[in-house]
C-alpha positions, 0 to 999 in steps of 0.5 A: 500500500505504502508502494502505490502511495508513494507512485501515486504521489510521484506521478501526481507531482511529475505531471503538476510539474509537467503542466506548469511549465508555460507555453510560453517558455516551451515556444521560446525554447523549442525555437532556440532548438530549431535555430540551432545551425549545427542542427540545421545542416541536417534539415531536409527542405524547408518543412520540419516535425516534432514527434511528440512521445514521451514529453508533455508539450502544450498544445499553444505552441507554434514554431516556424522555421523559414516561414513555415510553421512546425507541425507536431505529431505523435507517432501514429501521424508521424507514420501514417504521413510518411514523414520520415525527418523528426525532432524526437524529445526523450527529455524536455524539462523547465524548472525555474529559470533552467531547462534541459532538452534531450533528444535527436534529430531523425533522418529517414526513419523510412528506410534501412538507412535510418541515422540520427542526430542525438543532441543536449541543450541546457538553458538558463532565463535571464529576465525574459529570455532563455539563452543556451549555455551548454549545446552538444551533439553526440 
């Protein structure tokens, strides 16, 4: 009983934790990832993706990269629209004026060829923007 308590709170607080993080912050940090030109050298035209699995994104953001906005699926649309260059998140966390992404960049997931790019940005907020300290691709 104990043991199911103590998850029960654990997931209580991850998913208060998840839904306070503003909208806000989730657009101007995702933007910074997209801009990143050392990421950029592995875009394929001009359309980019995010597949949401794992990570709790809100539902108000927009990103645009070269005019076009950056559309967001989980990976049954992912699939189904055979798209198969993606942002992947496996870690995406803002606390106070400090965040962390952790992900990859996925290049043709369609075929026997498949590649990524695993990258790791650390962010901090200083006043109302978030700069990038610490960028990495593995």
């Amino acid at each position: 009983m104990k043991k199911n308590l103590l998850i029960l709170f654990l997931v209580f607080m991850q998913t208060g934790y998840l839904f306070a993080q503003d909208s806000n912050d989730q657009t101007a940090i995702l933007q910074l990832c997209v801009d990143l030109p050392e990421l950029q050298e592995f875009y394929q035209g001009d359309q980019l993706f995010f597949m949401v699995h794992g990570v709790e994104l809100s539902n108000e953001i927009e990103l645009f990269y070269k005019g076009v906005k950056v559309e967001f699926y989980d990976k049954n649309g992912i699939k189904s629209l055979g798209v198969s260059n993606f942002f992947l998140l496996w870690q995406f966390y803002i606390k106070d004026n400090s965040a962390k992404i952790v992900g990859q960049y996925v290049l043709n997931s369609e075929s026997d060829n498949e590649n990524s790019v695993p990258f790791e940005l650390t962010l901090e907020k200083n006043e109302n923007s978030w700069q990038i300290i610490e960028f990495g691709i593995k």
